[in-house]
N, C-alpha and C positions, 0 to 999 in steps of 0.2 A: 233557425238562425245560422247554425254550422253549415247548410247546403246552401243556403242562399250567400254566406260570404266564400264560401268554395268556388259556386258558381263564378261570382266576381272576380276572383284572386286567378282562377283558369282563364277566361276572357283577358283578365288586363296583361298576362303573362303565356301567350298561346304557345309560343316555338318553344320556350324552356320546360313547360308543361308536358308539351308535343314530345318533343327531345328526350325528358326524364324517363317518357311514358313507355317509349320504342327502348330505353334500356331495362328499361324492367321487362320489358318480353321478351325481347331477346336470351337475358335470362333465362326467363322462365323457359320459353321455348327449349334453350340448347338443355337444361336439367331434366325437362319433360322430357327430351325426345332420348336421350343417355337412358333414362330408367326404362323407356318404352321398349327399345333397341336391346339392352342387355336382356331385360324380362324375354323378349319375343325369340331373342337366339337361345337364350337356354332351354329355352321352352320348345320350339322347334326341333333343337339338337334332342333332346332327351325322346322330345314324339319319334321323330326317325330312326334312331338307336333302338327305341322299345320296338315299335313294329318292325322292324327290318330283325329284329333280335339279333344284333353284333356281335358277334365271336368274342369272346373273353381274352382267347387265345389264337393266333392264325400264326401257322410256320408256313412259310413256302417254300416248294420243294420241288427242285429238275431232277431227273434222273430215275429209276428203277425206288420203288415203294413196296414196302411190306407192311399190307394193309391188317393180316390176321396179328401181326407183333403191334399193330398201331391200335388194333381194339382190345388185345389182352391188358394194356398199358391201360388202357380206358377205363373197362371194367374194375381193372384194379385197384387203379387212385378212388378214393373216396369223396373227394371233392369234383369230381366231373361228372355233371348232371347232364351235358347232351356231346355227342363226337360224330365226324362226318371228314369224310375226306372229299374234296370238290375237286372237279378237272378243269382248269381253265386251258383253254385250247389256244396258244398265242401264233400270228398270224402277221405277215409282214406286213406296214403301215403301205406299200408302195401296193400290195394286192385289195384293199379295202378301199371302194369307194365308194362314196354317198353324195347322192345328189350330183352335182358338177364338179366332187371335189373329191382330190385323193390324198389316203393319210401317208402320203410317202416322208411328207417331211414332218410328221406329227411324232416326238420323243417319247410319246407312250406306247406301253406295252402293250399296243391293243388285240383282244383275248374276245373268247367266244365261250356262254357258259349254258347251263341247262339250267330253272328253276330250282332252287335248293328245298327238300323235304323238310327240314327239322327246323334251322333256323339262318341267321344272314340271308333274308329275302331281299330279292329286287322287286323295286315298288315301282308305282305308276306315280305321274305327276296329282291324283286324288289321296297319295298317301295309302291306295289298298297293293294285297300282294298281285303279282300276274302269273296268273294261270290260263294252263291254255293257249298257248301259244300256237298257233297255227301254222303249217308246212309255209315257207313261203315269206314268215312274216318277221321283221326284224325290230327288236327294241335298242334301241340309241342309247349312251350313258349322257344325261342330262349337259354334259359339260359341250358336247358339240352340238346344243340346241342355244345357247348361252353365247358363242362364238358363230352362228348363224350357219353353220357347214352345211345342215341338213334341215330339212323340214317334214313334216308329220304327211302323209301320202309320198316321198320320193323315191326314185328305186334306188336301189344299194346296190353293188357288184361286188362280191366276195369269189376272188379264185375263179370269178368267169360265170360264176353262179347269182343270179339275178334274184331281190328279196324287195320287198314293199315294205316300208318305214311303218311301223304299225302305231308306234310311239316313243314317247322319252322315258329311262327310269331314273332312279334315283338308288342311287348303291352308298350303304353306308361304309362302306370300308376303303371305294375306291371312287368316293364323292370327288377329293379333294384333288388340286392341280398340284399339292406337293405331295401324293399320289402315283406312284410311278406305272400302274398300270390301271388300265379302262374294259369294265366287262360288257360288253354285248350279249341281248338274250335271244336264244335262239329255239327250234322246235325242239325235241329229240330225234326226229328224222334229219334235220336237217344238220343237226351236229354230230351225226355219224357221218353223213356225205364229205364234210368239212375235216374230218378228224384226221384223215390222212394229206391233208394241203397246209400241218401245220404243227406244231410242239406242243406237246400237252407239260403244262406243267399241275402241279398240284398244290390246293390249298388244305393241308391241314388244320381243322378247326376244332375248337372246344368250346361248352357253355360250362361254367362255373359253378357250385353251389354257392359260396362264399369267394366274392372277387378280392377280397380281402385278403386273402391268400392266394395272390399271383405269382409272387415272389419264390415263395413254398413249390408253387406246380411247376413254374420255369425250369427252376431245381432241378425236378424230378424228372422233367422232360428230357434236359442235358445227360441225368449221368444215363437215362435207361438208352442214351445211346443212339436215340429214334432218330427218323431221318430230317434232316436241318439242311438240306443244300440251298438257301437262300432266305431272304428277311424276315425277322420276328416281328409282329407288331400286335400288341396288346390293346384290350379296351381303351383306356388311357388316350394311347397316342392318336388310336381312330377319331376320338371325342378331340383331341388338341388339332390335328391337321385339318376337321371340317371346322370345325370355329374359327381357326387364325385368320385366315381374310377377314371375315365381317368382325372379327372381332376388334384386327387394327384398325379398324374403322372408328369402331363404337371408341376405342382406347384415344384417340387424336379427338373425338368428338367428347367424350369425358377431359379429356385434357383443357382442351381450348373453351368447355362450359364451365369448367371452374374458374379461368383464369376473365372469363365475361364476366361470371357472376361479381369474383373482387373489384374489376372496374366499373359496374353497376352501380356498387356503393359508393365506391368514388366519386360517381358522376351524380350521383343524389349528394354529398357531401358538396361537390360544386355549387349544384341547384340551391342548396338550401343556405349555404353561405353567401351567396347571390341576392336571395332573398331577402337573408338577414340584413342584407345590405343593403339593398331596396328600401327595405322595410325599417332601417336604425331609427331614425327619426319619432315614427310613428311607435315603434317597439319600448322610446324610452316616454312617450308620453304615457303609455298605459301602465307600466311602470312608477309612473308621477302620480297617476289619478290615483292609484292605490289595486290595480287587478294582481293577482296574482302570478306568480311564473307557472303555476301545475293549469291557470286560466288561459294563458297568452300561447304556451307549448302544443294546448288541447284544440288550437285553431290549426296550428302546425301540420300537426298529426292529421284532423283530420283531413285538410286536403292531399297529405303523404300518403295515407291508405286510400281517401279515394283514387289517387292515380297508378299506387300498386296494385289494387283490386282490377282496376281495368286492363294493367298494364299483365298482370299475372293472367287473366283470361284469356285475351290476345294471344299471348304467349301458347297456353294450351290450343288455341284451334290453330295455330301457327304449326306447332307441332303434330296436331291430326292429320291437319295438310301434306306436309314434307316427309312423315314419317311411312307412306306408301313409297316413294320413290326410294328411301332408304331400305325398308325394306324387302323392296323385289328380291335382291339377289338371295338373301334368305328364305324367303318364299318358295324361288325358284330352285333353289338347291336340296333343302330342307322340308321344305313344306310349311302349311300355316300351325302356328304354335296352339296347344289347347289352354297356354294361361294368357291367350293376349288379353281377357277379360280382366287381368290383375294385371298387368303392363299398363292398360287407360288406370286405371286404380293408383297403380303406384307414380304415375304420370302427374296424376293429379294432386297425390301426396309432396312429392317432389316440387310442385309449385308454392300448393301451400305450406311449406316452409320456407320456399325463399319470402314470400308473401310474410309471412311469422318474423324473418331474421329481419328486412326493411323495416318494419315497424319498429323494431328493437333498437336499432340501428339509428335510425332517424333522431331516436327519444333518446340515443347517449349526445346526437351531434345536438340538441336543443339546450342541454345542460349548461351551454353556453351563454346561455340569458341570465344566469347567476351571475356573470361577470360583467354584463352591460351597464355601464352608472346613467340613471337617467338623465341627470344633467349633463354628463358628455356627450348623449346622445341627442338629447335638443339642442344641444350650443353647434355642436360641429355637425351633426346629419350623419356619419359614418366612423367606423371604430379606427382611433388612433394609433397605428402601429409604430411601433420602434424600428426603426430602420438600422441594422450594423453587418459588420460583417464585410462591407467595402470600401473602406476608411482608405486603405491606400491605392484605390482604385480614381486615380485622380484624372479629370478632363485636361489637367492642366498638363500633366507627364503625358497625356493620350499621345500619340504617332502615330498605329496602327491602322485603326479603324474612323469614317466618319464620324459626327457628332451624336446624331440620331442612334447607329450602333452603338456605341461605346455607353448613352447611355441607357439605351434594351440594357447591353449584358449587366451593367453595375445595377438596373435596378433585380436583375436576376440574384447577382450577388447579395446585394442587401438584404432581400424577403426570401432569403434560400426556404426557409419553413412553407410559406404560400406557395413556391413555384414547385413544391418535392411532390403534392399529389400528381399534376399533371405529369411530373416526372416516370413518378411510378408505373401511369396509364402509360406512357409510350413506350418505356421499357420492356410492359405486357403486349405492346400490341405489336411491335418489334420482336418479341417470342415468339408470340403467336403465329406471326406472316413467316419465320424464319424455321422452326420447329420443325412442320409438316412437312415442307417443302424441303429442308436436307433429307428427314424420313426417307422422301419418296426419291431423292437421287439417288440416295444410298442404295435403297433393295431394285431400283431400277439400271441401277451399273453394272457394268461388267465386272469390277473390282468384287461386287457382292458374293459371285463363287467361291471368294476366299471363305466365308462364313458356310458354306455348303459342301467346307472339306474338299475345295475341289482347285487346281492351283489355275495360272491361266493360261491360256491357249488356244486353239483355232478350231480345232477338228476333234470331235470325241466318236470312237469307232468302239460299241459294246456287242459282246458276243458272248454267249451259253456255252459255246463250243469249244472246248479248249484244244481238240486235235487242230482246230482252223486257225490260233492263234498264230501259229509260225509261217502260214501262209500271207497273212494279213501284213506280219513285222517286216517280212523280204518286200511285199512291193513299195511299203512305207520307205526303208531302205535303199531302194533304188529310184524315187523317186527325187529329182531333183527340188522340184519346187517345195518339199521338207527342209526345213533347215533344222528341226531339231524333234525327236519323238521321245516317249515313254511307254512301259509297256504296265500295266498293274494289274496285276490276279491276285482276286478275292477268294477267300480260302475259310470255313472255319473251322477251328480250333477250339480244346476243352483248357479253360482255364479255372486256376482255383481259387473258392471264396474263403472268406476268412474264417468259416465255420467250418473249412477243410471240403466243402462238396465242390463239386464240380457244375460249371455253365458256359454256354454256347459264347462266345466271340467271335467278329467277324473280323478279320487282318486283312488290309491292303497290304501285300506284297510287291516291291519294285524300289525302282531309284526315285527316292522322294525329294531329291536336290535337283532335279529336273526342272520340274516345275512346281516350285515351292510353294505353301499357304503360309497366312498369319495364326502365329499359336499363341493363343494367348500367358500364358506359361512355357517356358522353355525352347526347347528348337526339335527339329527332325531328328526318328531315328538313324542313324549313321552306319553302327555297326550291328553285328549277329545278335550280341547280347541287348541290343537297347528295343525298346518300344517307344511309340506315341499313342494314347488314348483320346478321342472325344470326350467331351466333357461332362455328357450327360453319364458316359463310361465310369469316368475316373471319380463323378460322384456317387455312384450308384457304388461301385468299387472301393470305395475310400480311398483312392490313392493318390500322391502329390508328385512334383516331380523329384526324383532320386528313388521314392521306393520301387521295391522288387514287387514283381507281379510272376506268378507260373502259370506256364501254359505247359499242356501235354502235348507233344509234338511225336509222332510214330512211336509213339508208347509209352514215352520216357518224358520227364519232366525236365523243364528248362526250364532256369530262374532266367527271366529279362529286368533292368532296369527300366523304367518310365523314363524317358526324357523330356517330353512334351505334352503339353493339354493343347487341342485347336477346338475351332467349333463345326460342328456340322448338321446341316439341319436334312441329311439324307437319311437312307433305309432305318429311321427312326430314331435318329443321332447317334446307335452306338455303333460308332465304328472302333478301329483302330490301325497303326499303321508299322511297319516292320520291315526291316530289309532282307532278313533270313531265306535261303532256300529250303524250301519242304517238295518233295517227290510223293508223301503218303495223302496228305488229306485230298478230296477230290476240291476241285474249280469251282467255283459257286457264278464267276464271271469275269471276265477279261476287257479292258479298259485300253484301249490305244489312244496316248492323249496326243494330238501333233500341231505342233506349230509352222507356219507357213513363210514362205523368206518374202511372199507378197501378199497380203493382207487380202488382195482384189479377187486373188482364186478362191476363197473358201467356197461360195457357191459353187463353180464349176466343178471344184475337188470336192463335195458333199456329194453333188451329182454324178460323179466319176466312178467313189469310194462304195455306193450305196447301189451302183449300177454291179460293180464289179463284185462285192461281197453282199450278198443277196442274204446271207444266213448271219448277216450282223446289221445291228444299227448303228447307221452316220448321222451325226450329228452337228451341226453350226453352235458351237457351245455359246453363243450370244441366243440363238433362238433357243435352246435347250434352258437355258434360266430364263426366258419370256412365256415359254409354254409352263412352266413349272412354278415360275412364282407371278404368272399372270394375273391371277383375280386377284391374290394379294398388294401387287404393285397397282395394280384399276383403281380398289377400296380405298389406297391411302392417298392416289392422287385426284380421285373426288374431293376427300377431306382437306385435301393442301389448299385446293382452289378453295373451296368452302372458308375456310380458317384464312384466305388472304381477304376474302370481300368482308366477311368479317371485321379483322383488324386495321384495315381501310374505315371503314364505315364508322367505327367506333373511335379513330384516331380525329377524323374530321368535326364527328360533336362532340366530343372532349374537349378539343380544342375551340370549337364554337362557346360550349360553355364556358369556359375558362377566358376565353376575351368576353365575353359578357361580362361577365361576376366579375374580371380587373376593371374595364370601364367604369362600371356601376362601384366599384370601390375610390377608383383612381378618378372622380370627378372634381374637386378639391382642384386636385395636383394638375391634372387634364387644364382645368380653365386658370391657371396660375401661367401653366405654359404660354398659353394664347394669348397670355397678358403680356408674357414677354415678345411677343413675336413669331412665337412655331406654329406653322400652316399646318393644315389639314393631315398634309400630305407627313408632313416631319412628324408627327404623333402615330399617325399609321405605319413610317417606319422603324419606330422605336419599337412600335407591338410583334409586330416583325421580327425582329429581333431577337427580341425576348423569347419568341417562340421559337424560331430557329435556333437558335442558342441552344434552348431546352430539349429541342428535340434532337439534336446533334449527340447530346451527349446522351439523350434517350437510347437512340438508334447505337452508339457504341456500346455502352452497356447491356443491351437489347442483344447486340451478338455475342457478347464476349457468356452472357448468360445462355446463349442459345447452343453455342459451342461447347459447354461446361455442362450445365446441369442439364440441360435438353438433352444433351449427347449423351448421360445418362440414361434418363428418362425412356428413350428410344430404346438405350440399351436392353432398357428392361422387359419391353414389348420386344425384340427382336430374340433375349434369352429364353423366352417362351416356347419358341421352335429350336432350341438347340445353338444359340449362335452365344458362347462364354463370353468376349470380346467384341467391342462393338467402338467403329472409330466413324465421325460421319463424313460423307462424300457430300464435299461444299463445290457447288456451281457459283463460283464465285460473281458470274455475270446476274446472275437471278438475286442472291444473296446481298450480295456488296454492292451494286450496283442497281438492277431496277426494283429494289426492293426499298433502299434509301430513297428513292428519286420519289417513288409513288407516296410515302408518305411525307415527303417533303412538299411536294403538289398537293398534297391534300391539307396538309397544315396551313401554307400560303391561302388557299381557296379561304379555306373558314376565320383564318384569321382576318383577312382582309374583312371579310362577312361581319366575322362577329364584332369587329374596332368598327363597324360603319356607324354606329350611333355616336362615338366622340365625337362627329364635327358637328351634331347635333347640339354639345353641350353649351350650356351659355356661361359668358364668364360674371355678370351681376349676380345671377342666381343660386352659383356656386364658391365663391368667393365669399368669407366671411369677415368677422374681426381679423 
């Protein structure tokens, strides 16, 4: 009986069926594919890390090593299970070319390394180690197979020396494009030849017994003194900077599937008060004859689950489909995961609970049959609302607005309660389009450097070298087309914890009112005694702004005040920043930041800078944040377009629904009109109205939420990498502008659509006592 009236109730009601059925997949889909996506990047990330075995610990180190003091240290700690010092050979971008392309303007450290013995292997794109490497033959870091530079048989030119692309690998340490440096694998023959065409720096590395005690070995590693001349980066942060791309991915696609899922139910809520409405007549005659409500609810139901059952399958092979294209980049970076067999699993889990929560869900909004009186609902056909709330919204004082509008808006006013779901829906869907899309201005602007510790400017000139420094500031100096420069060396320093030991700090040295950042707390340091800390610093550090911090400075302890928190999502977020001169600790690297008095030269002057100082990198600080937060800006501007066809798609049968289920309420009142004399056309732009009206004030709300709790929300994903403060970068033209417009067109569309059956109505058959 139940399938055969199912069957019927779907026929006589196909688009609203149709309509219900595509939000329940959609659902399902966007919950499936979030659990499939997290599942397969955890799962990936953790494969890669295991086989590649990633360093617990890697300090980088320029300059003169003492390797026998590096393994007495080793030996000694009781918690280091494996030690290995690596040579990575770095190699000017402008001497390295592959295929038709040269890395001259690429802002990576690009390095030449030999297969590692013990552990931190480079791997092939099957996920095994490579061995073997043959005279001749050159392995790629995956990231310039991804940007299409090079392909698998191309020749390579290294320093005039010609090599065969033998393949891609996959480096777990130096996967990531916020990553500042890219390793190349090479023979041992052939990185002796090399070794003199370029600067060896070194990776000091450690495996752990207990990584739980990272904190403890850092410790130990600062006071014994060892050599620290450049970035620390720990398990941790390897595992943070390869996840972040896909992972804001996954985080804007969680985002925007929770926010489908609630207007899901809304839109079933639509559906099914639509129905009820359809249905009043008929709902109090059964009522009359004597069936039951647990009898009349269980017809409900069953056609609600048949259409979640279908609509949550869908969903899943919806999600099977798309969830390849999502995750290539994973794949390709990573590798394939060993639990994506629990990713389909948990996929599937994840449907069927939204499948569980519909059904729930449906059977509170049915409760409402308790309150239907049979005889009101024979005598009138549909449930009699109270209309208030617009008492002194009179046609009579009208001026403003036509007839038709004025009364759209007063019957808004009236049934505030009926018109608040669809309200709710467009305020979400006015999120959603608005959300992603600031996201991706933000980390795609040039303003975003502020968050990278880094102030703004035109020209960034980095150098190893710090006897070159003074060379580089004179021509800077006498260059005209300069209008304003900075000079900052990186230096570190033993500062003390609170448990009285001593750890390594990195201090930017120079004039930080130059070219200022945003601190999220306090302001730049000024004077001798003040500091600023990154944030990841001053939490790890305990400290706020006003307390005292020591550093050991040429032997002797200096107390500095903190003055400032910023964010930075570089050499691992812990920076810090200072104005003091020091003469004892060595360079770790020098920084020439320059502003240009013509915007139009940077090219030329990159090309100028990078010709002239051969033993530094020039950099386009616009392309230096493209290369650097590339695949992450890619991942979130897929997601932005995704989350706008979305909240499009979903705002037009919202609104379809919702002129249904009024017509089908509003028939009564509809053919009362037409008794007085309003055409066709005059009822359709009443509904108009109303709609516009609603979504007007959807869409303001819609931003003032998107600008508030969104600008949070991002926050939160963007504190992930180091970034304390978080303000967003609104493209007002996209935002305020064709962002309103589209879902204004898309309301007009369906509402016209969904009002088309009012002039269907007749006025005998609706018309009663």
């Amino acid at each position: 009986m139940y399938f055969r009236m199912i069957r019927n109730d779907i026929l006589k009601s196909k688009a609203i069926t149709f309509t219900t059925m595509i939000f329940v997949a959609a659902a399902s889909m966007l919950v499936s594919l979030a659990a499939i996506l997290v599942v397969n990047l955890s799962g990936a990330l953790d494969t890669l890390m295991t086989k590649a075995e990633t360093p617990h610990f890697m300090q980088m180190h320029s300059g003169d090593i003492n390797t026998a003091r590096l393994k007495s240290f080793a030996e000694q700690n009781d918690n280091v299970e494996e030690y290995q010092v690596v040579e990575f050979l770095g190699i000017d971008g402008a001497q390295i070319i592959l295929g038709e392309n040269s890395l001259a303007d690429s802002v990576q450290d690009n390095g030449f390394s030999l297969q590692n013995d013990k552990f931190d292997f480079l791997l092939d794109l099957n996920g095994n180690i490579i061995n073997n490497v043959s005279d001749g033959e050159l392995y790629v870091p995956v990231t310039y197979m991804k940007d299409n530079t090079v392909r698998v048989g191309d020749k390579a030119v290294i320093n005039g020396k010609e090599f065969t692309v033998e393949g891609f690998l996959r480096d777990s340490t130096m996967n990531s494009s916020l990553s500042a440096s890219k390793r190349f694998l090479v023979s041992s023959n052939d990185f002796a030849e090399l070794k003199d065409l370029g600067s060896i720096e070194y990776l000091i590395e450690f495996r752990l017994k207990d990584f739980s005690e990272i904190g403890e070995f850092e410790t130990a590693y600062a006071s014994a003194g060892l050599e620290s001349n450049g970035p620390t980066v720990t398990y941790t942060l390897f595992k943070m900077m390869n996840a972040i791309s896909d992972g804001m991915m996954i985080a804007v696609i969680l985002l925007v599937s929770a926010l489908v899922v609630a207007i899901a139910f809304m839109c079933i809520r639509f559906t099914l008060l639509a129905k009820i409405e359809d249905d009043y007549r008929e709902i109090g005659v059964m009522k009359a004859i004597g069936m039951r409500i647990s009898d009349i609810k269980r017809i409900y139901l069953a056609k609600y689950a048949a259409i979640a059952a279908i609509g949550s399958v869908l969903g899943y092979i919806l999600s099977v489909m798309f969830q390849g294209f999502l995750l290539e980049n994973i794949r390709l970076f990573m590798g394939e995961s060993e639990n994506s067999s629990y990713a389909n699993v948990l996929g599937i889990i994840g449907i069927l609970l939204v499948f569980l929560a519909i059904i729930a869900y449906v059977n509170s909004v049915l409760k409402r049959f308790r309150k239907i009186s049979a005889a009101e609902a024979i005598r009138f056909g549909t449930s009699q609302e109270k209309t208030a709330g617009a008492k002194r919204f009179s046609l009579v004082r009208n001026r403003l607005f036509s007839t038709n509008v004025f009364l759209g808006i007063k019957d808004v006013l009236a049934r505030k309660k009926l018109y608040a779901t669809m309200l709710v829906v467009l305020i979400i869907s006015a999120f959603i389009i608005i959300v992603p899309q600031n996201l991706y201005n933000t980390i795609s602007s040039k303003n975003f450097i502020q968050y990278m510790g880094i102030g703004s400017y035109d020209l960034r000139i980095q150098t190893n070298l710090s006897d070159k420094t003074d060379e580089i500031e004179r021509a800077i100096d006498s260059d005209s087309a300069v209008s304003k420069y900075a000079v900052m060396t990186t230096k570190t320093f033993k500062v003390k914890t609170g448990n009285g030991s001593e750890e390594n700090i990195k201090v930017e040295l120079g004039d930080h009112s130059a070219f200022p950042i945003e601190y999220s707390e306090g302001r730049a340091p000024a004077r001798d005694e003040e500091i600023a800390l990154s944030s990841i610093n001053a939490d790890e550090m305990g400290k706020k702004v006003g307390d005292a911090t020591t550093l050991v400075i040429e032997g002797e302890e200096k107390n500095l005040t903190v003055t400032g928190i910023y964010s930075d999502v570089t050499n691992g977020g812990k920076t810090a920043k200072a104005v003091f001169t020091d003469n004892s600790a060595n360079v770790m690297w020098t920084i020439v930041c320059v502003e240009l008095s013509d915007k139009s030269l940077v090219d030329r002057k990159v090309a100028e800078y990078s010709d002239r100082f051969d033993f530094a990198k020039t950099s386009d600080i616009d392309e230096f944040v493209s290369q650097t937060l590339g695949s992450t800006i890619s991942s979130v501007e897929i997601a932005s377009y995704a989350a706008v066809a979305v909240a499009l798609v979903i705002t037009v049968l919202v609104t379809l629904l919702f002129m249904k289920m009024l017509v089908a309420k509003d028939r009564p009142s509809i053919a009362i009109m037409k008794a007085l004399g309003f055409t066709n056309s005059d009822i359709k732009a009443q509904y108009v109205s109303r709609s516009v009206f609603v979504l007007i004030i959807g869409i303001i709300l819609g931003t003032l939420l998107a600008n508030t709790l969104g600008e949070v929300l991002a926050g939160v994903l963007i504190s992930s990498f180091g970034a304390s403060t978080f303000n967003f970068k609104v493209n007002p033209l996209t935002a305020y502008v064709l962002s309103p417009l589209m879902m204004i067109l898309s309301v007009l569309i369906a509402t016209m659509i969904g009002t088309s059956s009012a002039g269907l109505i007749k006025i005998s058959e609706n018309i009663k006592e």
